[in-house]
N, C-alpha and C positions, 0 to 999 in steps of 0.2 A: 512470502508475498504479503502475507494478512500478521495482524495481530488485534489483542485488545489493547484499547487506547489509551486510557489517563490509568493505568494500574502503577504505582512507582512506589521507590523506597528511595530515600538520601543516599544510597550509596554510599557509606562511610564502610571500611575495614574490606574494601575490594582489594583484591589481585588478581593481575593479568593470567590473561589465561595461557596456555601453553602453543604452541606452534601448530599442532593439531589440530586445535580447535581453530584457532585463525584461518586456517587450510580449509576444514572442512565446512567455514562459512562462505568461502570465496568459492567452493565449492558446489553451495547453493546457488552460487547467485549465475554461477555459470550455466549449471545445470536447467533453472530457470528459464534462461533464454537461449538455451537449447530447445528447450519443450513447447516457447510459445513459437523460436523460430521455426519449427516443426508443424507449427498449428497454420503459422501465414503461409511457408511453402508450399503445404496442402493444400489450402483452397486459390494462393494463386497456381497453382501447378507448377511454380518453375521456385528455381531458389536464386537467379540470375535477376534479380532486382534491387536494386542500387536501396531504393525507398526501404525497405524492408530490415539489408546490413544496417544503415542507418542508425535504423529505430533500433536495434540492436546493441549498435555501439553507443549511444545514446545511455541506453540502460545497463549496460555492464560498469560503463565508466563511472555513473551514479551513486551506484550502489557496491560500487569496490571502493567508492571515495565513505560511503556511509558504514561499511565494514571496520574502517582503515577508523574514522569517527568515533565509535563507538568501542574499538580497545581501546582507544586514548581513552575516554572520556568515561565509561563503566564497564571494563573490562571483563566484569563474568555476565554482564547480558550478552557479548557476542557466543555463551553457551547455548542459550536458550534462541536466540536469533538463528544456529546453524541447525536447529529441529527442522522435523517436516512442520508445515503447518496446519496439520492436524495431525492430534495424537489420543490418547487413550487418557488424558488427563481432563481433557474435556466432556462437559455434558452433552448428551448423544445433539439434542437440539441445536447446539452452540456449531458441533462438526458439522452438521446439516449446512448449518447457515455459509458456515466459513468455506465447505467443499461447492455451494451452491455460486457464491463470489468471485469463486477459482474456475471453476470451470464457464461460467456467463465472461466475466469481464475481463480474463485474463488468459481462457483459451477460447473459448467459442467468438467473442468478439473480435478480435484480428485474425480469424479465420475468415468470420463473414466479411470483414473488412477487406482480405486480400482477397477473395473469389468477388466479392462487386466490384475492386477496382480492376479486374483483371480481367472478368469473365462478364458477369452479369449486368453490370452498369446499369441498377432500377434506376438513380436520380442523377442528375446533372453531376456531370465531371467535377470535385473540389478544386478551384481557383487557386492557384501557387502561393499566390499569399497569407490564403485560411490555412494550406498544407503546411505554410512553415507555425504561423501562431499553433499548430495544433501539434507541432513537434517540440515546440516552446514551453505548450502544455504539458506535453508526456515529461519533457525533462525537469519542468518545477515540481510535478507532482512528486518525482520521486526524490527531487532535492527536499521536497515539504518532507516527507517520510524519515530522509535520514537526520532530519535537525530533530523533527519530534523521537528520536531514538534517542541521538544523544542529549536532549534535554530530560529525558525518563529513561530514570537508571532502571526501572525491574519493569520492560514493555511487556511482559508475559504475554505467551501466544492465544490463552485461554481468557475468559471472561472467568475471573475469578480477585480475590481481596485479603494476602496475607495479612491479616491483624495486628500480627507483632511487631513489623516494621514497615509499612507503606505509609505514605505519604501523598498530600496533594501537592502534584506538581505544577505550579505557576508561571515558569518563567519560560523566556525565549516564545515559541510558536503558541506554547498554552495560554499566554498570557494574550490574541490574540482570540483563538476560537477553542471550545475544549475538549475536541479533538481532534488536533490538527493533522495526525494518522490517517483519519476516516477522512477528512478533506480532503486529500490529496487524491485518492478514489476515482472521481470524476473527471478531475485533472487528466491523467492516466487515459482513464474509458473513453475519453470523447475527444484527446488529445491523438492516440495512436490511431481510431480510428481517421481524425481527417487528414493528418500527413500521408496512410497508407491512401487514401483518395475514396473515402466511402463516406458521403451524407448519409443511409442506410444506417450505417453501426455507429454511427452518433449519435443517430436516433433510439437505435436498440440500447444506446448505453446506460438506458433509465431502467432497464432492468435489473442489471448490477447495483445500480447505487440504490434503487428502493431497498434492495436488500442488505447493503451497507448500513442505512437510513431503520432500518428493523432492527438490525446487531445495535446499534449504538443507543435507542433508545430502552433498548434492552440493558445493555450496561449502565446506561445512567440509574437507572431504578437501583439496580445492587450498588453503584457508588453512590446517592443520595441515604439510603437505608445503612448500609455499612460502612462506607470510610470516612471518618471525622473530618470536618472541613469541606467535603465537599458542597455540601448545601454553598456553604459560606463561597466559598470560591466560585460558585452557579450564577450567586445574587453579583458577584463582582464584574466576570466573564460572561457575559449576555449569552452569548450565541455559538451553539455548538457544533458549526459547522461550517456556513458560509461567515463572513464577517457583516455584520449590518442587516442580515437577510432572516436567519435561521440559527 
């Protein structure tokens, strides 16, 4: 679901990965939304809502299109794409932030999302037509996710800066905001919430993203300090998140 965002290397002298791996990322993605559609089940109490498969199918399709992307395109990050996303490679802080992301925006949030539209209903019914812009949303954010994949060969799950071959990555989405990863964030949190029918959890979705919004300014400090070019690439790319805003 997560990673760190402008981390890359050129990619030169890849090969594809083996069947297994392919497998065991598709794997992920499935299992994924198994666990969040478990999360929305739960608080609406039923699994018989149409809204729900949707958002579902929605996201399997995305992110098997962004699997299928990234063998083509840098074929040993779909290794490191079928991890958990969190591992023992990370600094204890960094797991904090990443499990704290995972469980607010990606399971607790369409949980609350499906128990207000189902059960609770604090705020006004969402209008059919903010439900569909906001399935619109869920679905760009995660088409923004697989472009910034395959535009960055070495997405590492970790906040961290191999020295000997990383690289600033400029093009496609980067060239745009820089980090179109962490963009996409909001998209997602405040998109899935208003298809499932919850003003509520689009309101709550500022919780996630401030924490998104802490990881990223985090990472920029170790890419300004340690990887070459990045200053220079900062001063060209204004804005590291929204486009024109941030």
């Amino acid at each position: 679901m997560r990673q760190a965002d402008h981390l890359a290397t050129g990619g030169r002298g890849l090969r594809a990965p083996d069947h297994p791996v392919t497998s065991k990322a598709l794997a992920r993605v499935v299992a994924d939304a198994v666990l969040i559609g478990a999360c929305i089940g739960a608080g609406a109490r039923t699994v018989a809502w149409p809204r729900a498969w949707t958002l579902l199918a929605v996201m399997l399709v995305v992110r098997a299109w962004s699997v299928a992307a990234v063998r083509l395109a840098h074929p040993t990050l779909l290794r490191e794409r079928a991890r958990l996303p969190i591992h023992r490679d990370q600094p204890r802080a960094d797991r904090l932030l990443v499990a704290a992301v995972l469980a607010l925006g990606f399971l607790a949030l369409p949980a609350v999302a499906a128990a207000d539209a189902a059960r609770w209903r604090l705020l006004a019914p969402v209008p059919a037509g903010v439900a569909v812009v906001g399935l619109t949303a869920f679905a760009a954010g995660w088409v923004i996710k697989g472009l910034a994949l395959r535009a960055n060969a070495f997405a590492v799950a970790e906040v961290r800066v191999q020295r000997e071959r990383h690289a600033v990555v400029t093009s496609g989405v980067y060239g745009v905001v820089r980090h179109p990863f962490y963009a996409a964030d909001p998209l997602i949190f405040v998109g899935q919430a208003l298809w499932l029918g919850s003003w509520t959890a689009a309101a709550l979705a500022v919780a996630p993203t401030a924490l998104v919004v802490v990881r990223l300014v985090l990472e920029e400090r170790l890419l300004r300090r340690e990887l070459p070019g990045y200053t220079a690439y900062a001063a060209r790319v204004r804005h590291r998140l929204v486009p024109g805003v941030w």
